[in-house]
N, C-alpha and C positions, 0 to 999 in steps of 0.2 A: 169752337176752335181756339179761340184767345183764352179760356180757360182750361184745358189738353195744355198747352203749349206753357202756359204758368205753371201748372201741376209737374210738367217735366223740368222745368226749370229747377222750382224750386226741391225736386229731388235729388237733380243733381248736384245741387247746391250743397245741399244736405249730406250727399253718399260724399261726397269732396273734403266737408266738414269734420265727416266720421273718420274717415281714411286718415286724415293729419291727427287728430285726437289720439287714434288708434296708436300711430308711429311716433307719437308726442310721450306717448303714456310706455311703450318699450324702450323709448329709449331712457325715460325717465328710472322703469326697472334697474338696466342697465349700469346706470350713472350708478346708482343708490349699492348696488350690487360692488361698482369698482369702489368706491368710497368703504363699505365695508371692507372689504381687501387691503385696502390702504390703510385702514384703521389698524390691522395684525400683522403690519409690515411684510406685507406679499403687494409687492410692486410688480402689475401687470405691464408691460410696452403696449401690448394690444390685445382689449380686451370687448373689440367688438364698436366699440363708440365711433358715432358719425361724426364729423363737426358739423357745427351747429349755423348751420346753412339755408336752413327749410323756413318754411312760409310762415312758422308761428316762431319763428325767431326773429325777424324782423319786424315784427310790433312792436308797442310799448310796452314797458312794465308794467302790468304784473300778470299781462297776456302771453309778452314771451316766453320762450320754450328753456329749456337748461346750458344753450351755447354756451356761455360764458363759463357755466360751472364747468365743464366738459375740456375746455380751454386751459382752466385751473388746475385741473386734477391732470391733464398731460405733462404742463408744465412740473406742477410736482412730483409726476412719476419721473421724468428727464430728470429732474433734480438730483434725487436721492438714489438714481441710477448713473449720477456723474457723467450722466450726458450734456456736458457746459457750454461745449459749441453751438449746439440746437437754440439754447436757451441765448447765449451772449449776442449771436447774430439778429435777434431780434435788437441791440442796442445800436450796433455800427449804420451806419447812415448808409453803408454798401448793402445790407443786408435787404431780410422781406420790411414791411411796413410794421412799425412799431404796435405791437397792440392796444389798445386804450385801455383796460382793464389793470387797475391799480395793482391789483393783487398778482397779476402775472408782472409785469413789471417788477415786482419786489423780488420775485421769484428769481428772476433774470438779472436780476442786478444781483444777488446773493450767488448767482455761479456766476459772479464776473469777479465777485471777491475772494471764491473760491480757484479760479483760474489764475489770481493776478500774483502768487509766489510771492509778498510780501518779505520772505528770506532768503531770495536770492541774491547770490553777491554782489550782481550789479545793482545795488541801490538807485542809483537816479532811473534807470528802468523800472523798477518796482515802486519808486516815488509819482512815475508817471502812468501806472497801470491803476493807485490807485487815487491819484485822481479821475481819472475815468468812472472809478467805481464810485466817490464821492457826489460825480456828475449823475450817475444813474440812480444814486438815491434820491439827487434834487431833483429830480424828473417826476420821482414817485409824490414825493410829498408834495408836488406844484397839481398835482392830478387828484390828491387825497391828502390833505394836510392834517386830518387826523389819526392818519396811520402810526400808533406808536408804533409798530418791528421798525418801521423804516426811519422813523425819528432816529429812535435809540441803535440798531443799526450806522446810520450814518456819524451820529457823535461817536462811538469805535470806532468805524473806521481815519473817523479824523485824526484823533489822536494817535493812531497805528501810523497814520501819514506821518506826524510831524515828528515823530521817534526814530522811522524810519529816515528822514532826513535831516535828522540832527546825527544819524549813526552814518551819512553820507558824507556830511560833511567832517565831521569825527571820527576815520575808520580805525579800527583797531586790530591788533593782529590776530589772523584766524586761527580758530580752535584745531589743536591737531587729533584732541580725541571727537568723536561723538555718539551720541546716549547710542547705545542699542536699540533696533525699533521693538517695542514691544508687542507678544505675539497676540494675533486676536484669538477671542474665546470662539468656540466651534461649538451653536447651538442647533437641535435638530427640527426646531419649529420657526426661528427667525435666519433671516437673510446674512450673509456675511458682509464685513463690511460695517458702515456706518450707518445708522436709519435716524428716522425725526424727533428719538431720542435722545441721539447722539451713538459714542463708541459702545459695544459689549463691555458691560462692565464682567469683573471678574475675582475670585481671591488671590487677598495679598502673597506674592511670593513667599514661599517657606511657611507657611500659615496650614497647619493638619488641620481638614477640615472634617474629619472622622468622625469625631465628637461631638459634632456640631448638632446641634437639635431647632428643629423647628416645632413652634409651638401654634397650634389650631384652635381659635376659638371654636366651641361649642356651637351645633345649630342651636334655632328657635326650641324647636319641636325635642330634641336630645335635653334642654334644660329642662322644660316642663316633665319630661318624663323621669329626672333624676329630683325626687325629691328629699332624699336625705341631701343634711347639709354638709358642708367641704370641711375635711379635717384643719383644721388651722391651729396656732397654738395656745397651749394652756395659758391663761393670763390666772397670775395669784393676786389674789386681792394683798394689798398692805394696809397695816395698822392692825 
């Protein structure tokens, strides 16, 4: 009887074991799947992912499961969808519970720099928003002090501070023309907008680009089969 009774145990031990592996290893698909995505700037909001909640996320390292990456990659889809609210209320003390995860943190703090209008004309407001953002960087490096983004991040934004409050206290008269914005390019495989590139880049105004020729190196397999050699020019011997 007390060996029945082990045997069921430790099956169900087992079928319980399989089951989390099982749902460990799709979700891991999953992750692997938006990360590709992310990598050809197709930003998904929701593409299926749990948070990472489950019984093999609560271990230690290097048993737990992908929460934290999962975590990451939301944050970065918010990000580069200009979703900054989502992202910045992780920093206000009113908001949810701060994440401990450096890497979100940087993230969060980079749309608090991107929210904080640095040119707008009430400078001592925009003196004070990016202090905040200075605070959010020192947050980051107190948690990871070898994160160069957020070192070098945060020495910009310092200097943006104190430029910004020497034009505070220096104002001068405002500009009555200003630039035109310029238009963004319209491509049919990437996203509009800005991505983790940066802006579409484009040709220069007034620039024909008709002429233009792209040059393709050669495959592997195309050189080996072309064995005469390339015309190039006659050199004469001197003397």
């Amino acid at each position: 009887m007390k060996r029945a009774a082990g045997g069921l145990i430790l099956a169900v031990v087992l079928f319980v074991g399989g089951a989390a592996s099982w749902r460990e290893a799709r979700q891991t698909r999953q992750l692997a799947a938006a990360h590709e995505r992310l990598a050809t700037l197709h930003y998904d909001a929701d593409v299926g992912l749990r948070s990472g909640a489950g019984l093999l996320n609560r271990l230690p390292w290097p048993i737990g499961s992908g929460g934290d990456d999962t975590e990451r990659y939301r944050a970065t889809v918010a990000y580069w969808l200009s979703r900054y609210t989502a992202l910045t209320d992780m920093l206000s003390a009113t908001g949810a519970p701060a994440p401990n995860d450096p890497e979100v943190l940087l993230v969060a703090a980079n749309a608090a720099f991107r929210s904080s209008s640095p040119q707008s004309p009430d400078r001592k407001a925009a003196v004070d928003r990016l202090d905040g953002v200075l605070q959010a960087y020192a947050d980051v490096l107190r948690k990871a002090p070898a994160l160069a983004d957020a070192a070098f991040n945060y020495e910009v934004v310092a200097k943006l501070r104190d430029a910004v409050a020497r034009a505070a206290t220096n104002p001068r008269a405002p500009r009555d023309k200003k630039a035109a914005p310029r238009p963004e390019s319209v491509s049919v495989d990437l996203p509009s907008g800005p991505t983790i590139h940066g802006h579409p880049g484009a040709p220069p105004e007034g620039t024909d680009m008709s002429s233009f020729k792209t040059v393709t190196p050669m495959r592997y397999d195309e050189r080996e089969d072309q064995t005469d050699p390339g015309r190039g020019k006659e050199f004469r011997r001197k003397g």
